[in-house]
C-alpha positions as CSV (number, residue, x, y, z in Angstrom):
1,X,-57.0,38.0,154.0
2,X,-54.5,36.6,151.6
3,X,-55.2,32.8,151.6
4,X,-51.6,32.8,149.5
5,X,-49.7,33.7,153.0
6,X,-51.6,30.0,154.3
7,X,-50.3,27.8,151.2
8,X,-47.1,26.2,152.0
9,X,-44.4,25.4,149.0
10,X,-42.6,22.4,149.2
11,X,-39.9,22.2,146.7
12,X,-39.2,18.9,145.1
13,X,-42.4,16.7,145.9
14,X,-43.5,14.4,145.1
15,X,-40.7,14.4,142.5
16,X,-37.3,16.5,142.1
17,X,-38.5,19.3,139.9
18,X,-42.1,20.1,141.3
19,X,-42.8,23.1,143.7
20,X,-45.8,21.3,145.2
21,X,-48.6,23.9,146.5
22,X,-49.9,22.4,150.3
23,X,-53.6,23.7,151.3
24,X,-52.9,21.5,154.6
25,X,-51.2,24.8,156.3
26,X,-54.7,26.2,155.2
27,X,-56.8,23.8,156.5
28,X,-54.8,24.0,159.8
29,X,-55.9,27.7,160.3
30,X,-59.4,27.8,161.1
31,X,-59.8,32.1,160.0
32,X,-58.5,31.5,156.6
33,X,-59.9,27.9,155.5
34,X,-63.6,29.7,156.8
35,X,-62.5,32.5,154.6
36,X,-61.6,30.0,151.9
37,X,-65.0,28.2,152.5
38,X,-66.5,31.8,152.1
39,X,-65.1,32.6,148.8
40,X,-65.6,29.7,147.3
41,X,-69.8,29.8,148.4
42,X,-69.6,33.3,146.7
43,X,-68.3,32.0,143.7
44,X,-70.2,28.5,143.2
45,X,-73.2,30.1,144.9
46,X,-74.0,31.8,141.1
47,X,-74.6,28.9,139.6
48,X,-77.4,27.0,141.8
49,X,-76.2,23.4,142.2
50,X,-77.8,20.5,143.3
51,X,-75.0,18.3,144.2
52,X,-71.1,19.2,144.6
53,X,-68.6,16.4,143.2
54,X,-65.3,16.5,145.1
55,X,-62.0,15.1,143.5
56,X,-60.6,12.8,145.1
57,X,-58.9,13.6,147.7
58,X,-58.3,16.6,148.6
59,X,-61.3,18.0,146.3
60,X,-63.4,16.2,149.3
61,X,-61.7,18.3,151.2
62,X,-63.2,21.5,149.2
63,X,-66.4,20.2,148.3
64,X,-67.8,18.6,151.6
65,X,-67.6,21.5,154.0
66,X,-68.8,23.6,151.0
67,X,-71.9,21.5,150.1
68,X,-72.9,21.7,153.7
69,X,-72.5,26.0,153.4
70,X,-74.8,25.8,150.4
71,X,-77.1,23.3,151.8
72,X,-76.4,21.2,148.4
73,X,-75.5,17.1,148.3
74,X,-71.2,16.3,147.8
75,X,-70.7,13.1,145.9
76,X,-67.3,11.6,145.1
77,X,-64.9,11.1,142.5
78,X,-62.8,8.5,143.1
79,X,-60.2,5.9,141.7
80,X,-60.9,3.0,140.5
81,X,-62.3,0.4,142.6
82,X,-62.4,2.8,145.7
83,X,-66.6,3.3,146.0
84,X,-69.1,0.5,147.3
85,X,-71.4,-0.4,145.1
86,X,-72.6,-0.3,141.3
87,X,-70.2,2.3,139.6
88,X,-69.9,4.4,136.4
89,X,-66.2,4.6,135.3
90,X,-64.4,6.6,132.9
91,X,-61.1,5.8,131.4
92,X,-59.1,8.8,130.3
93,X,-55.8,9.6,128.8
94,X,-52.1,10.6,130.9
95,X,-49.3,11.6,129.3
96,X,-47.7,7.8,129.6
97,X,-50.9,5.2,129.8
98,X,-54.0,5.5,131.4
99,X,-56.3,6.5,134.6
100,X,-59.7,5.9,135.7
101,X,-62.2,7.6,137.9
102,X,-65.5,6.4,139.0
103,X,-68.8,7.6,140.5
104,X,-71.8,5.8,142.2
105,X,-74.5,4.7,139.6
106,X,-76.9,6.7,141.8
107,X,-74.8,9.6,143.2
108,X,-76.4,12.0,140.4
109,X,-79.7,11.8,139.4
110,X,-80.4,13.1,135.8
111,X,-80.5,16.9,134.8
112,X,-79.5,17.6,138.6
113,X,-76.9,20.8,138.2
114,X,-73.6,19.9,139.4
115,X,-70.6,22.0,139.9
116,X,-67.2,20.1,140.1
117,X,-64.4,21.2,143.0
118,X,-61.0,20.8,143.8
119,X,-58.1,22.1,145.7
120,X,-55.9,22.5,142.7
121,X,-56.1,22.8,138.9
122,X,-52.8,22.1,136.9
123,X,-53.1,20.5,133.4
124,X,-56.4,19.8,133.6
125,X,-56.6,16.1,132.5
126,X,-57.8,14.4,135.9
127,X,-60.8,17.8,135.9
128,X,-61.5,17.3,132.3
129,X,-61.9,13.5,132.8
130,X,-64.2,14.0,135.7
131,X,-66.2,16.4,133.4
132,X,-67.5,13.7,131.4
133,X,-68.1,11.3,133.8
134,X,-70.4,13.6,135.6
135,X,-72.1,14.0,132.0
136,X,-71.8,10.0,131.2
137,X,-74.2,10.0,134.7
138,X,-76.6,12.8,133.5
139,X,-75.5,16.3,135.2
140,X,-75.6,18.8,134.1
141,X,-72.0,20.3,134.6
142,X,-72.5,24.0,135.4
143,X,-68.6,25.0,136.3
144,X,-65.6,24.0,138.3
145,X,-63.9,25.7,140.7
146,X,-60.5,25.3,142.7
147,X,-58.7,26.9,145.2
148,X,-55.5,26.7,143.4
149,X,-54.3,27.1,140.1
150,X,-51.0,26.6,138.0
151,X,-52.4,28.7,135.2
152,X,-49.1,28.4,133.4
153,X,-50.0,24.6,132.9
154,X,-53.1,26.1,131.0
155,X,-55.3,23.5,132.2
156,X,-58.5,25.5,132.2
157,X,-57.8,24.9,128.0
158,X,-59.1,21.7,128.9
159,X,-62.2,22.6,130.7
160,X,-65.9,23.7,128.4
161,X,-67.7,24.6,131.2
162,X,-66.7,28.4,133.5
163,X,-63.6,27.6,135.4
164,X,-62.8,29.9,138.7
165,X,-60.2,29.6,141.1
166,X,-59.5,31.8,144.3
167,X,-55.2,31.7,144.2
168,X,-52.9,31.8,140.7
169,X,-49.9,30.8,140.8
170,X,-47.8,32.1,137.2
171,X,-44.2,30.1,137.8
């Protein structure tokens, strides 16, 4: 199956300019998002992880039904001020100002392996940033994986840790 024919391009979102790659036409069709779900256990599966950490949003999307294939936890990624509780937070760099992600304080116990997921990898700022906030809490980041990627944004550059994703996208 060719999970590209189950991606849908929508030209000019969210700004004129961008082809934006849509995984909801995927999730929509059960065969190819279990197919999805079964490529991406093959290829996280290697590395042994305790705990998944899903992007947010969509990487929830990716990570949660996966965690529950590999019998691993899923913890979140988020904005700021979007988790309950005591958070970590890490501030990181755009190309004009700033972001920040946080984690729970507890979501990731020390030295457990994590492996980070989301549905798309572009320039690799908001995956690098989540890198070292999974560090700053004491995983171990094993690898990330995605279901998409824009690999002529080059933002695996970004990424020190084995990068896979299932669908390239060159233009």
């Amino acid at each position: 199956m060719d999970l590209k024919d189950h991606i849908r391009a929508i030209p000019d979102f969210p700004t004129e300019g961008i082809l934006f790659y849509d995984i909801s036409t995927l999730l929509a069709h059960p065969w190819a998002w279990k197919h999805c779900v079964f490529q991406l256990a093959y290829a996280v599966s290697e590395y042994q992880p305790d705990v998944l950490a899903g992007i947010e949003s969509r990487g929830f999307l990716v990570a949660a039904p996966l965690a529950l294939e590999l019998g691993c936890g899923f913890v979140m990624v988020r904005k700021q001020g979007k988790l309950p509780g005591e958070t970590i937070e890490h501030t990181y760099d755009l190309e004009y100002g700033t972001d920040t992600i946080e984690i729970q304080s507890d979501a990731i116990e020390p030295g457990q392996k994590v492996v980070l997921l989301d549905d798309l990898l572009a320039t690799g700022g908001t995956a690098a940033a989540a890198v070292a906030l999974l560090r700053k809490v004491g995983g171990e980041v094993m690898a990330a994986q995605f279901i998409i990627e824009l690999s002529f944004l080059n933002g695996r550059a970004k990424l020190d840790i084995p990068t896979g994703t299932l669908i390239a996208y060159d233009e």
